[in-house]
C-alpha positions in Angstrom: 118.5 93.0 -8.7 117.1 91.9 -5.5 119.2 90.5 -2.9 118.9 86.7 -2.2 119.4 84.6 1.0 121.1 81.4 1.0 118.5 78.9 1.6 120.2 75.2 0.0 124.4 75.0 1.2 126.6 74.0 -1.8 127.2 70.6 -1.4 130.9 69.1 -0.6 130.9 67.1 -3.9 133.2 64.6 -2.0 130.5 63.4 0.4 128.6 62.2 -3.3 129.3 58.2 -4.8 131.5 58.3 -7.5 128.3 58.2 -9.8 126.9 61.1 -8.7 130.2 63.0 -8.4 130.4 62.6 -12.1 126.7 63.5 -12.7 127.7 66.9 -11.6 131.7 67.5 -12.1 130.2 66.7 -16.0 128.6 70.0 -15.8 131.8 71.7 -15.0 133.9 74.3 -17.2 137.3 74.5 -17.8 137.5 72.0 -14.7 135.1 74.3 -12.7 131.5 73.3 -11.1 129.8 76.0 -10.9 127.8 77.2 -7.6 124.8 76.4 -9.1 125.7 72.6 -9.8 127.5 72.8 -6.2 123.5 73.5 -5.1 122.0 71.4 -6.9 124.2 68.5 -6.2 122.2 68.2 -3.1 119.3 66.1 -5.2 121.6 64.4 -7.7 118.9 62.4 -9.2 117.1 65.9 -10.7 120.9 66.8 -12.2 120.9 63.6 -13.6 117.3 64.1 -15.6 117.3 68.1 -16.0 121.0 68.9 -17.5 120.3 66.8 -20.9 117.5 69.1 -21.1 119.3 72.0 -20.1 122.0 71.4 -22.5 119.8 70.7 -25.6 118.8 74.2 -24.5 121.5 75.8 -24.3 123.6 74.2 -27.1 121.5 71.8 -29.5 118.7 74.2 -30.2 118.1 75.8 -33.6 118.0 80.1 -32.1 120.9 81.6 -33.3 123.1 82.4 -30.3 122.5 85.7 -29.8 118.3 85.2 -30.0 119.2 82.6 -27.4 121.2 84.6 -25.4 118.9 87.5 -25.1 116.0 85.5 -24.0 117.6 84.2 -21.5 118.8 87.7 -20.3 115.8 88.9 -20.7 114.1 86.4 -18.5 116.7 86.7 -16.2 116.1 90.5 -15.7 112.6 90.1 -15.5 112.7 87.5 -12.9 115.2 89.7 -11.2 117.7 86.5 -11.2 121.2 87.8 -10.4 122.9 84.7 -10.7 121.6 84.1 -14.1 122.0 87.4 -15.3 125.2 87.9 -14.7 126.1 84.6 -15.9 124.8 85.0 -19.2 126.0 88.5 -19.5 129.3 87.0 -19.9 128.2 84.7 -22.1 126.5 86.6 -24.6 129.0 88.9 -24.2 132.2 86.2 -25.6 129.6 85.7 -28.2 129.3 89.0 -29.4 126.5 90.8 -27.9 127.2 94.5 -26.8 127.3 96.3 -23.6 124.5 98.4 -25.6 122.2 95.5 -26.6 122.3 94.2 -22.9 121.2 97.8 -21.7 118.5 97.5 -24.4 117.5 94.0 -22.8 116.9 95.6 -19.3 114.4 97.7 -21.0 112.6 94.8 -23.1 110.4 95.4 -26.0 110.1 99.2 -25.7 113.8 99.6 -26.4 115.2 100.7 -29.8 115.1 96.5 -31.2 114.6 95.8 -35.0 111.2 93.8 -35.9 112.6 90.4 -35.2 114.7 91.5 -31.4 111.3 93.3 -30.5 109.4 89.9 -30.8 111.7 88.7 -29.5 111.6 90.5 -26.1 107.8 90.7 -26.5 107.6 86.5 -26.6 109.6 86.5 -23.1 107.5 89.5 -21.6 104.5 88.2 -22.9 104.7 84.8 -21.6 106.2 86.4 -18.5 103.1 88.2 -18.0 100.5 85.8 -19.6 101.4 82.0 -19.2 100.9 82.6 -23.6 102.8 84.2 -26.3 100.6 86.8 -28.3 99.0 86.5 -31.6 100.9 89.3 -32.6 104.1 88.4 -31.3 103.5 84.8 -32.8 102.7 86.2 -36.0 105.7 88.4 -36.0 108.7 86.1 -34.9 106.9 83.3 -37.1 107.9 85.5 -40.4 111.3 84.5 -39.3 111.4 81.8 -37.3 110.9 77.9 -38.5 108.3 75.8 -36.6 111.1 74.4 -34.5 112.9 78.0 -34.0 109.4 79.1 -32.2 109.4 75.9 -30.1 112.6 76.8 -29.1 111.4 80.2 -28.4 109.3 78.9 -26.1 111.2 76.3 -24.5 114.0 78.4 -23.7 112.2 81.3 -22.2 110.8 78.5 -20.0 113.8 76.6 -18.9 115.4 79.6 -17.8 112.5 81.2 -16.0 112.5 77.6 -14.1 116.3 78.1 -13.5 115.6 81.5 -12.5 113.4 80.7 -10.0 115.2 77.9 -8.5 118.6 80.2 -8.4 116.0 83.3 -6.6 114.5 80.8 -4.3 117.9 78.8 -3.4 119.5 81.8 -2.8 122.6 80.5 -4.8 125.2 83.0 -4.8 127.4 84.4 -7.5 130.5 82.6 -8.6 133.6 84.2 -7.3 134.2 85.2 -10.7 131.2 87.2 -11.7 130.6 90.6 -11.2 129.4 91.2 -8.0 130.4 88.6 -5.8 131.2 88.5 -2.3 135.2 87.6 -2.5 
């Protein structure tokens, strides 16, 4: 991964009004904010309009967890987004996905993937690449996916390529829980 500079200081959520306070703390897990709500806290009106799209994303979609969760690592490691990486490592790892299929991710569609996974990686490299997925990865993914599933596809490879370039170009750095942080 490549190393980031801190560009955008992680805001002292006390300085916020009360409304804006809860905007972000309502983002927090397990009664932690995250460093990159702490960031982004610094333009509370965009927290306030992007995190119900966020979290249809990452929670009321129709992908199957583990599609969702290696799209987003895949876009991640593509974009070279540590921060996002390493957060959804631990994600899809509580979820299920192996140490092995997260080695596979790093080395997208060329890696040892059934019909469905290989798409998969394909739609993220391929839209990566080319603004557009492929007819042939459409075709593919669509023999299993619903209408709404391959909207989803889509939506989610760009959401977190927009994440991932707002964590690369913040510079936000890892949480103090993640591998890899500076303690």
């Amino acid at each position: 991964m490549i190393s980031r500079k801190q560009r955008i200081p992680m805001r002292d959520l006390s300085t916020l009004s009360a409304e804006d306070r809860e905007g972000v703390e309502k983002n927090a897990m397990n009664g932690r904010v995250f460093n990159i709500f702490k960031v982004l806290a610094n333009h509370p009106k965009l927290v306030k309009r992007w995190t119900p799209f966020a979290g249809h994303i990452l929670s009321k979609q129709t992908l199957p967890f583990r599609d969702r969760e290696m799209l987003i690592l895949r876009i991640g490691w593509v974009n070279q987004a540590e921060y996002e990486f390493a957060q959804h490592e631990l994600i899809a790892k509580r979820g299920g996905v192996s140490d092995a299929d997260i080695e596979k991710v790093k080395k997208g569609p060329s890696a040892d993937w059934n019909e469905h996974e290989r798409a998969l990686m394909q739609a993220v490299d391929d839209l990566f690449e080319n603004s557009v997925v492929s007819d042939v990865t459409w075709a593919t993914l669509s023999k299993t996916c619903s209408t709404e599933q391959m909207m989803d596809v889509v939506f989610t490879i760009g959401q977190y390529n927009l994440v991932s370039w707002a964590l690369n170009s913040f510079g936000v750095p890892l949480d103090d829980f993640l591998p890899g942080a500076k303690k």
